[in-house]
C-alpha positions as CSV (number, residue, x, y, z in Angstrom):
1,X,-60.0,10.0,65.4
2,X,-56.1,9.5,64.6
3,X,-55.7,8.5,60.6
4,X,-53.7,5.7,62.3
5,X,-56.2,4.6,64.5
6,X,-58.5,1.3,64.2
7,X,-61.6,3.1,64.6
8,X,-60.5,5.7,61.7
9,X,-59.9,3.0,59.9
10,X,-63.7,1.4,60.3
11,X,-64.7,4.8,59.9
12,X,-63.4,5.5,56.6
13,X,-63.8,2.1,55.5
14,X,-68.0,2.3,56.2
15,X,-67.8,5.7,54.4
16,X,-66.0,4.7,51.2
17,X,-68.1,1.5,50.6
18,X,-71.2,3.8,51.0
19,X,-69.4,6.6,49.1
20,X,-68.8,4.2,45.8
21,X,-72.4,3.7,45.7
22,X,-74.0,6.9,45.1
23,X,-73.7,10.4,42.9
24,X,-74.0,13.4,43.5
25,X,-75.7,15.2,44.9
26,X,-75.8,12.4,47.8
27,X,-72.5,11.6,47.3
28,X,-71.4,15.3,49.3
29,X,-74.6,14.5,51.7
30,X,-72.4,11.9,53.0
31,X,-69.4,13.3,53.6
32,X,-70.6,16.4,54.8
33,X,-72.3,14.1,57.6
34,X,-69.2,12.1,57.7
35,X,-67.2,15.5,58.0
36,X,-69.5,16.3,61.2
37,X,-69.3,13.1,62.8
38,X,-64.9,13.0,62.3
39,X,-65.0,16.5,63.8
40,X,-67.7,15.7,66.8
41,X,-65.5,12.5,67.7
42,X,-62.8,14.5,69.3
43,X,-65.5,16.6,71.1
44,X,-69.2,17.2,70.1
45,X,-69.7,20.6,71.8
46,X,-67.3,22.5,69.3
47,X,-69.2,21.6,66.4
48,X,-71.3,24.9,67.4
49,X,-67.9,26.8,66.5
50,X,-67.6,25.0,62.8
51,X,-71.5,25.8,62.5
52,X,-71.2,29.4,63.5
53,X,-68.1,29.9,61.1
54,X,-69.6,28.6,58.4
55,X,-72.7,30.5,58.4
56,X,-71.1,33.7,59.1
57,X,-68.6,33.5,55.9
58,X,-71.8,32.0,54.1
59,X,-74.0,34.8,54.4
60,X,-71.0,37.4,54.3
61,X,-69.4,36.1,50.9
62,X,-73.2,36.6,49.2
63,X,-73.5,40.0,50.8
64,X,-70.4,41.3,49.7
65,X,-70.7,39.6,46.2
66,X,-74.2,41.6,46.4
67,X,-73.2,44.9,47.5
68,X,-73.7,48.1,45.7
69,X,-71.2,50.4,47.1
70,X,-67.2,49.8,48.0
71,X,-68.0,51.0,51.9
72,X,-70.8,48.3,52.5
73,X,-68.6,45.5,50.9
74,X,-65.7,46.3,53.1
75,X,-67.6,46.9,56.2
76,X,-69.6,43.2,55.3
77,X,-65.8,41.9,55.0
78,X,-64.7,43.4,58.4
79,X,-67.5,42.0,60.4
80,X,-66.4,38.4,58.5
81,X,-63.1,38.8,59.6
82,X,-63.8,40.6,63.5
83,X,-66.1,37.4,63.5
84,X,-63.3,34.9,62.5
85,X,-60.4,36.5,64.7
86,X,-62.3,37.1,67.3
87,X,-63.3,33.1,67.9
88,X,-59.7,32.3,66.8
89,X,-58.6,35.2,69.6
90,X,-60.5,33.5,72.6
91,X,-60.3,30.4,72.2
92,X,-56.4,30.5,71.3
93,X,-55.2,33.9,73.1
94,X,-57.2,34.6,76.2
95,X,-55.5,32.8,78.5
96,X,-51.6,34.3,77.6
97,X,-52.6,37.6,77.0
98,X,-55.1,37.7,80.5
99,X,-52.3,36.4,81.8
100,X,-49.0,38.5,80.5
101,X,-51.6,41.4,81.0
102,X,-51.6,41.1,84.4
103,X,-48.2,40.1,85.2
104,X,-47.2,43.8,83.4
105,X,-49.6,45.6,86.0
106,X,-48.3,44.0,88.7
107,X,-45.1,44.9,87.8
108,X,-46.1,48.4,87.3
109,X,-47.6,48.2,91.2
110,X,-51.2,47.7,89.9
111,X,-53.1,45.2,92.0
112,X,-54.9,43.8,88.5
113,X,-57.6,40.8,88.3
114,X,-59.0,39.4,85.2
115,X,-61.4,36.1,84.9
116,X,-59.3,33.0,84.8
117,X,-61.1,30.9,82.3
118,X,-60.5,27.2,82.0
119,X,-60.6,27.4,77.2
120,X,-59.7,24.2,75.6
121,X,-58.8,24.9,72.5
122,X,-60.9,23.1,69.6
123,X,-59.3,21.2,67.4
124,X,-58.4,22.2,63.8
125,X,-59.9,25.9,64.3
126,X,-56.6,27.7,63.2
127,X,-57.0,25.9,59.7
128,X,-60.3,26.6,58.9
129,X,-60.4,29.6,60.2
130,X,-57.8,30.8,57.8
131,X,-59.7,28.9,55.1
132,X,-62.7,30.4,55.5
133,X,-61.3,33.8,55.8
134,X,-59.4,33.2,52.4
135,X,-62.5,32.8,50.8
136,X,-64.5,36.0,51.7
137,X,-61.3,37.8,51.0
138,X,-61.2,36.3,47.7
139,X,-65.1,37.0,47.1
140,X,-64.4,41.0,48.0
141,X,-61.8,40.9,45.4
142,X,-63.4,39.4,42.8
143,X,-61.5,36.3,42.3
144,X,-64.0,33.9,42.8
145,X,-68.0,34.0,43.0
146,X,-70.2,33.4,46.1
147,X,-71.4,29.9,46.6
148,X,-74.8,29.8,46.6
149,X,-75.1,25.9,47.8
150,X,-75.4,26.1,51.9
151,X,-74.4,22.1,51.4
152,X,-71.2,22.4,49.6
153,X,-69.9,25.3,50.8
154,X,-70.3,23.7,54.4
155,X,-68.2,20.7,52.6
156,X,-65.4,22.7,51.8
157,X,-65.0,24.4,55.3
158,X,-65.3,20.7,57.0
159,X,-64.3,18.5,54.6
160,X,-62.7,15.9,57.2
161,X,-59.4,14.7,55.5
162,X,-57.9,17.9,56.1
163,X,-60.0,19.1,58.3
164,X,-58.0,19.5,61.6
165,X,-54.6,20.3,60.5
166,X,-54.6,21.5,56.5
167,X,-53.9,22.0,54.4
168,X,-55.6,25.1,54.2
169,X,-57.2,24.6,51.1
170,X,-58.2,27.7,48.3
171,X,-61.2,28.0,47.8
172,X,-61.1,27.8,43.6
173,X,-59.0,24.6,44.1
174,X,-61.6,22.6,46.7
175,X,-64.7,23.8,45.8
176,X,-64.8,23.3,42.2
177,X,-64.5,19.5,43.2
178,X,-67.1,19.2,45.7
179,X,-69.8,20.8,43.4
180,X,-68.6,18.8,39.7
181,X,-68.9,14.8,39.9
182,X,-66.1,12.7,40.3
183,X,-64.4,11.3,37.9
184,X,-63.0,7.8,38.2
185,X,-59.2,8.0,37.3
186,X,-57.5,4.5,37.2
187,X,-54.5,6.2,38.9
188,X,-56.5,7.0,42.2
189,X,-55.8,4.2,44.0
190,X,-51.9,3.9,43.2
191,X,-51.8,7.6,44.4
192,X,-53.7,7.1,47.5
193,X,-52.2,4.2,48.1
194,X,-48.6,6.1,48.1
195,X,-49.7,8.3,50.2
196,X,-50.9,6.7,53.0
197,X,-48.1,4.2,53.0
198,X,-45.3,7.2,53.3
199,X,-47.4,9.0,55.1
200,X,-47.9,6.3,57.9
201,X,-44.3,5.7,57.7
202,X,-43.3,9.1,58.6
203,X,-46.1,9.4,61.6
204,X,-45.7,5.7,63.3
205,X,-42.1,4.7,62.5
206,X,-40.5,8.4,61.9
207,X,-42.3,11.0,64.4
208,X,-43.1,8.8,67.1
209,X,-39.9,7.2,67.7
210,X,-38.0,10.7,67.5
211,X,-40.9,11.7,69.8
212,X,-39.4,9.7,72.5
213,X,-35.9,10.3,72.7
214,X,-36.7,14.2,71.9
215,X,-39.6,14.3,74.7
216,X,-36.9,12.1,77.1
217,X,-34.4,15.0,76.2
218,X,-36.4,18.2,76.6
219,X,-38.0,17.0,79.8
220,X,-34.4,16.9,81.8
221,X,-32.7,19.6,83.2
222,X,-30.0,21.3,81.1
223,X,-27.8,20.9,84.2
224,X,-28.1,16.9,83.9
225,X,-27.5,17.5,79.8
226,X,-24.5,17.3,77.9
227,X,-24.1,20.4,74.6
228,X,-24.3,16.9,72.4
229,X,-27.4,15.4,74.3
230,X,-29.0,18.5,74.0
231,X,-28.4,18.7,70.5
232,X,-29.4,14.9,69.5
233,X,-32.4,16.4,71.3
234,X,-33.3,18.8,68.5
235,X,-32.7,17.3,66.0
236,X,-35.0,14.5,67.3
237,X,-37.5,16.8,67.2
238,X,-36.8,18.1,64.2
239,X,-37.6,14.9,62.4
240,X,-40.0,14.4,64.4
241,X,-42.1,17.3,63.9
242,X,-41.8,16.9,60.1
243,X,-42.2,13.3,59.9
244,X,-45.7,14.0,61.9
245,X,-46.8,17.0,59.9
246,X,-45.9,15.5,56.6
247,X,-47.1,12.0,57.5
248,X,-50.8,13.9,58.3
249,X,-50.7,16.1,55.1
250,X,-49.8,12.7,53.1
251,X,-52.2,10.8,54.7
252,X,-54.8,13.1,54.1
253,X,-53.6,13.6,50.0
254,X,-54.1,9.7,50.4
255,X,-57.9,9.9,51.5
256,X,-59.0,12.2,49.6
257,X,-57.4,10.8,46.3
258,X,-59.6,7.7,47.1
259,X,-62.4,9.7,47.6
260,X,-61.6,11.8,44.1
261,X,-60.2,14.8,45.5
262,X,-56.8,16.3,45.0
263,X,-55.6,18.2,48.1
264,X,-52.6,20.4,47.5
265,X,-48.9,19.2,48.7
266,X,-48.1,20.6,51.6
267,X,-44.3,20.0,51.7
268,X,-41.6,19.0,49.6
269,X,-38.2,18.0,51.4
270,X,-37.8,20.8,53.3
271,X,-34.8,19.6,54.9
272,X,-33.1,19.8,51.8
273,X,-33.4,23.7,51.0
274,X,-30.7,25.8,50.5
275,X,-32.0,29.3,51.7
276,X,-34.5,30.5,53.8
277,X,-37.3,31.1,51.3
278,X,-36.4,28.0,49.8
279,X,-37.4,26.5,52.8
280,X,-40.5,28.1,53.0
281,X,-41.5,27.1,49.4
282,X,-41.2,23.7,51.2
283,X,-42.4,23.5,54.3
284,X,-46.1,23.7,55.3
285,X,-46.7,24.9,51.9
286,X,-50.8,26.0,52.0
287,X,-50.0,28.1,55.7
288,X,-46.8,30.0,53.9
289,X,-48.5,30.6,50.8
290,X,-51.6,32.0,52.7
291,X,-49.5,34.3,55.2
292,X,-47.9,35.6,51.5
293,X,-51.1,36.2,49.4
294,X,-54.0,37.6,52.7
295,X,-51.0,39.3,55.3
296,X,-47.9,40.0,53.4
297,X,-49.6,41.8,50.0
298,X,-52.9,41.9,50.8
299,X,-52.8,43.0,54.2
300,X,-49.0,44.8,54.2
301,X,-48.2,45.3,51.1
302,X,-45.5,43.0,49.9
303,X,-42.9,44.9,48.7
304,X,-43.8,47.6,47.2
305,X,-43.0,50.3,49.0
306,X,-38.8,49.5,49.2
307,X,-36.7,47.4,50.8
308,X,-36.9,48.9,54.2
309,X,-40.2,48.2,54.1
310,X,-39.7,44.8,52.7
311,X,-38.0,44.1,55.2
312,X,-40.6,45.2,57.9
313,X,-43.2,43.4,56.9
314,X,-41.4,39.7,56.3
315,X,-40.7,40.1,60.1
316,X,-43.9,41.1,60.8
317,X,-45.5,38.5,58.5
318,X,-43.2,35.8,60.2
319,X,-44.0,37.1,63.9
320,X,-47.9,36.8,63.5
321,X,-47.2,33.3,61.6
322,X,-45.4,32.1,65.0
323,X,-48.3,33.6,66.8
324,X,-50.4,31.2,64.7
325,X,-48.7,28.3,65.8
326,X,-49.8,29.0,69.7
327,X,-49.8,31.3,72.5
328,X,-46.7,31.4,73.9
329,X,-43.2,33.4,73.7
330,X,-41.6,30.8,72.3
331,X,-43.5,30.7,68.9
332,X,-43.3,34.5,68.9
333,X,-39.5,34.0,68.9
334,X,-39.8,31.4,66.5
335,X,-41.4,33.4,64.0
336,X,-38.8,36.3,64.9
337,X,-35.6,34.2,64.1
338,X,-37.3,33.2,61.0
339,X,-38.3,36.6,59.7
340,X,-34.4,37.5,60.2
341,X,-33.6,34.6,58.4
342,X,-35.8,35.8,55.7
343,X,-34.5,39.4,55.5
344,X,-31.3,38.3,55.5
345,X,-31.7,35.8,52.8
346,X,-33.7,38.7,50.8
347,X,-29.9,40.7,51.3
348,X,-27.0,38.5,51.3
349,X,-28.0,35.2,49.4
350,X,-26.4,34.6,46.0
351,X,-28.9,34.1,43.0
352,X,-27.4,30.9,42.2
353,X,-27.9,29.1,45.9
354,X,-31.3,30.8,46.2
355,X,-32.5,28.8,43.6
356,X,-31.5,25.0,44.3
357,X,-29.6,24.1,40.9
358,X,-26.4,23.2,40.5
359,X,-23.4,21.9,37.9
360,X,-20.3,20.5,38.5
361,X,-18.5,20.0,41.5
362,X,-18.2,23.6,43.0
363,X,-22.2,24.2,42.6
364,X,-22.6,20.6,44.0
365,X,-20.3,21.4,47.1
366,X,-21.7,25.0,47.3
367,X,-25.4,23.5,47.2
368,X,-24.7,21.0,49.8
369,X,-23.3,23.4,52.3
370,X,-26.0,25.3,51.8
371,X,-28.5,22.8,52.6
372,X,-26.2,21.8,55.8
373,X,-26.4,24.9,57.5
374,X,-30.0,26.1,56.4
375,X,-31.0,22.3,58.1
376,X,-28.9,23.2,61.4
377,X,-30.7,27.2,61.1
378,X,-34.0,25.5,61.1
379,X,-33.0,23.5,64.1
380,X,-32.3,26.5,66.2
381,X,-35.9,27.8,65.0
382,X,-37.1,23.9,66.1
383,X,-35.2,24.6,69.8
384,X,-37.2,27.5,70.3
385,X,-40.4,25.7,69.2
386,X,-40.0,22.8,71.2
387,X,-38.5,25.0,74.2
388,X,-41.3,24.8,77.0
389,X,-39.5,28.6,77.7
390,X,-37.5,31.0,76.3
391,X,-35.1,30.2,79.2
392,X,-34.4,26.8,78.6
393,X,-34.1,27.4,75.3
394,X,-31.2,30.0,76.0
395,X,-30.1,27.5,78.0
396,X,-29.7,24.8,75.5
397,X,-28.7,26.9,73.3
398,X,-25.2,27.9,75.3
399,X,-25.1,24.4,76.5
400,X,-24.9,23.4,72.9
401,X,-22.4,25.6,72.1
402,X,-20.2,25.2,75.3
403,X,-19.7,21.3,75.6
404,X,-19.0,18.9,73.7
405,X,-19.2,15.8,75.6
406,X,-20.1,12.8,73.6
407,X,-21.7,10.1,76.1
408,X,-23.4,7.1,75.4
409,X,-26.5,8.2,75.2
410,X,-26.0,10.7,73.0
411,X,-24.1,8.0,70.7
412,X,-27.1,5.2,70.8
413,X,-29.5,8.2,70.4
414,X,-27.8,9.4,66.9
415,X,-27.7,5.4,66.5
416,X,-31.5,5.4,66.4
417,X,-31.9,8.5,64.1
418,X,-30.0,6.8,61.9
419,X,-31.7,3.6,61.8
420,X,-35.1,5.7,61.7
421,X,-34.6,8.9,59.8
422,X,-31.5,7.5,57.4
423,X,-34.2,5.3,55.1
424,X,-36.5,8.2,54.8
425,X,-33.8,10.5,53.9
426,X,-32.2,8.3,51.1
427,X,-36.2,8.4,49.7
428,X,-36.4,11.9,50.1
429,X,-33.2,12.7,48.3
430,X,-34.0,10.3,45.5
431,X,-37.4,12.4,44.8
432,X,-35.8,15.7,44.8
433,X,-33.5,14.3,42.4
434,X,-36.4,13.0,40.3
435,X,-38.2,16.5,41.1
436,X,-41.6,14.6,41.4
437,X,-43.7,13.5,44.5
438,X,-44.9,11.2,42.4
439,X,-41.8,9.4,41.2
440,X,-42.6,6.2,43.0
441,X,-45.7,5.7,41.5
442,X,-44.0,5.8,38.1
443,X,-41.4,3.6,38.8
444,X,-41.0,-0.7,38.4
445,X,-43.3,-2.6,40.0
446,X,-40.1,-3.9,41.8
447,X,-39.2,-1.4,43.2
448,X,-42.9,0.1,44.6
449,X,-43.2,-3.3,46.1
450,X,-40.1,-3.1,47.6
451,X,-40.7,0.3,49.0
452,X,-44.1,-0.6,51.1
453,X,-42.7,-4.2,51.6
454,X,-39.9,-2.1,53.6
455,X,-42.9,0.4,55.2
456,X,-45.3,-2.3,55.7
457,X,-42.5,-4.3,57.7
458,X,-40.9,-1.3,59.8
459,X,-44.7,-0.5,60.8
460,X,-45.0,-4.1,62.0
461,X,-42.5,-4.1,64.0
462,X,-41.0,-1.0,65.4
463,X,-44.9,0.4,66.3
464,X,-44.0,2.3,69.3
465,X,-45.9,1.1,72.9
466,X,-47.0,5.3,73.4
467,X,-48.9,6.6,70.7
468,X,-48.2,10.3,69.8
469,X,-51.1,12.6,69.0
470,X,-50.3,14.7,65.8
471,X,-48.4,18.0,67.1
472,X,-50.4,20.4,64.7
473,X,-53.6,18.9,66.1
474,X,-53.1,21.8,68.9
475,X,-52.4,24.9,66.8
């Protein structure tokens, strides 16, 4: 089920009337069922998976939590998270590293044969996967308590507006709401309200329409491209990509408002940081904050042992978080040109651009720059992303950087991004100069009506005729 389909719409519509009329305990009844039937929708079979994942980190969190000695709590928390990686690892890794397996012996001269399976790759298991491991890691150290209630903790792994693609929720941030009552806050429903409407905007009218002029772009030859084509191309996808991710993350902030949940925010104008760690305190907030808190310090060590080794593990934080994103060389490169990005933001950035503020006219022209060429960085990273190879990434890439042909299509396609992405910019820049999400809500009447007048009307009639499943819907 989309969140802009019809039939999510009649879905969530039959579960909020039913929701409003009962308390808990029936209240999480229902949306656990609810949760199940969302998730069985896209296909029934992998509800086993969520089942098995739920029990496992269930019965592991008590017996760690109930432990005597050190050595039977970590050994509980290894089989948790052998258990964990090892679904995520066959489901999502099989196939590439069967297959780059073999294509190394056979280099070597080795006649080598492995079991071709034919995986599909469930929905959504990358994110709560990473949830669930969060919370028996917490348990072991001693952050948060065990839950004892089969029902809710089941509710928090498959809680079904952010079920399939985040954000990966902590567990003393979700869970606290599913087990207390809700509270009816008069502000709900103007909050939920925002979000869905800018979150729709950003999926339907933003992603979708970049999809097809980034998808027209990256599926011809780089022979039949111009450097310009190529790069109206990425930063198609660029918008895009966020105005999909975002859109879902919104959207799902917007359900679970009405249903009396806060969900954290899982971006924050990304496009308009100024280094790379700056961008990473804004984009897909819950996954870079999880890669920070389980691999980097808990797993690496941060930085405490110097900068060499600082250095070391950002990239090998950044590698494994491209990894994440699928099976493929292109996400490990991904991850790669980002961790160099990080390391050397971590050396040569300025204290003053690092941190996004600025006065007078040299900070304002210094900020601005900055945010120029981090946006054009990221879109190298998005060139490798979207690459369907290294090699024609390479090849767009020098194509890019060779010619400089401006055609017509590469005018009317800028013409559309414009037309698309320019409204949505203009918003985005008038919240980061508020420095609230929110700052719509807050404002005159006027000017909210205006606002979803504007999104209500662009949805109406620029709906594209393909629609685009959500791109994190596969990682």
């Amino acid at each position: 089920m989309l969140f802009n389909s019809w039939i999510f719409a009649a879905f969530f519509l039959i579960v909020l009337l039913l929701y409003v009329r009962v308390n808990l305990p029936a209240q999480n009844w229902l949306l656990l069922v609810s949760s199940y039937v969302f998730y069985g929708y896209w296909d029934w079979r992998f509800l086993s998976l969520i089942f098995l994942s739920t029990i496992i980190d269930y019965c592991a969190a008590i017996g760690i939590e109930t432990a005597q000695h050190s050595r039977t709590r970590r050994a509980v928390l290894g089989i948790s998270m052998i258990a964990n990686l090892g679904l995520l690892g066959f489901f999502k890794y099989y196939g590439f590293f069967a297959a780059e397996f073999m294509a190394l012996l056979n280099s070597l001269g080795i006649e080598a044969s492995l079991p071709s399976l034919r995986i599909i790759l469930p929905v959504g298991i990358s994110f709560y996967t990473f949830q669930t491991m969060s919370y028996t890691i917490d348990v072991y150290r001693g952050q948060i308590r065990a839950s004892r209630n089969l029902r809710d903790f089941a509710l928090f792994v498959c809680f079904f507006p952010q079920l399939v693609a985040g954000p990966v929720e902590r567990t003393q941030d979700l869970l606290p709401q599913i087990t207390r009552p809700r509270v009816r806050n008069p502000q709900a429903f103007s909050e939920g309200l925002y979000y869905i409407m800018t979150g729709l905007f950003r999926k339907v009218v933003v992603a979708d329409n970049m999809a097809r002029l980034a998808n027209t772009i990256f599926a011809t030859p780089s022979s039949e491209l111009t450097g310009i084509e190529a790069l109206v191309g990425v930063y198609a996808f660029a918008f895009q990509i966020y105005g999909d991710f975002s859109g879902y993350s919104a959207m799902a902030q917007g359900i679970a408002r009405w249903l009396g949940f806060e969900l954290m925010t899982n971006f924050r104008m990304p496009y308009f940081a100024v280094s790379p760690s700056d961008f990473w305190r804004r984009w897909h907030i819950s996954l870079s904050q999880w890669l920070r808190d389980y691999l980097y310090i808990f797993c690496l060590g941060g930085n405490r042992g110097g900068r060499w080794k600082t250095c070391r593990n950002l990239l090998l934080t950044m590698i494994l978080g491209g990894l994440w994103h699928g099976a493929g060389w292109t996400f490990l490169v991904w991850g790669l040109f980002h961790g160099i990005l990080l390391v050397a933001g971590r050396i040569l950035s300025p204290p003053a651009v690092a941190s996004g503020h600025s006065s007078g006219v040299l900070d304002w022209t210094r900020t601005g720059l900055s945010r120029l060429v981090m946006f054009h960085l990221v879109c190298v990273g998005w060139l490798f992303f979207r690459a369907d190879s290294v090699q024609q990434a390479a090849d767009l890439v020098w194509l890019i950087c060779s010619n400089a042909e401006v055609t017509q299509f590469a005018a009317s396609g800028l013409a559309m991004m414009a037309f698309f992405v320019g409204p949505l910019l203009l918003f985005e820049y008038f919240l980061e100069k508020h420095g609230r999400l929110l700052a719509l809500v807050d404002a005159h009447w006027f000017v909210r009506g205006a606002v979803y007048s504007y999104c209500t009307l662009m949805l109406l009639f620029f709906l594209p005729t393909l629609q685009h499943d959500f791109i994190y819907f596969q990682f």
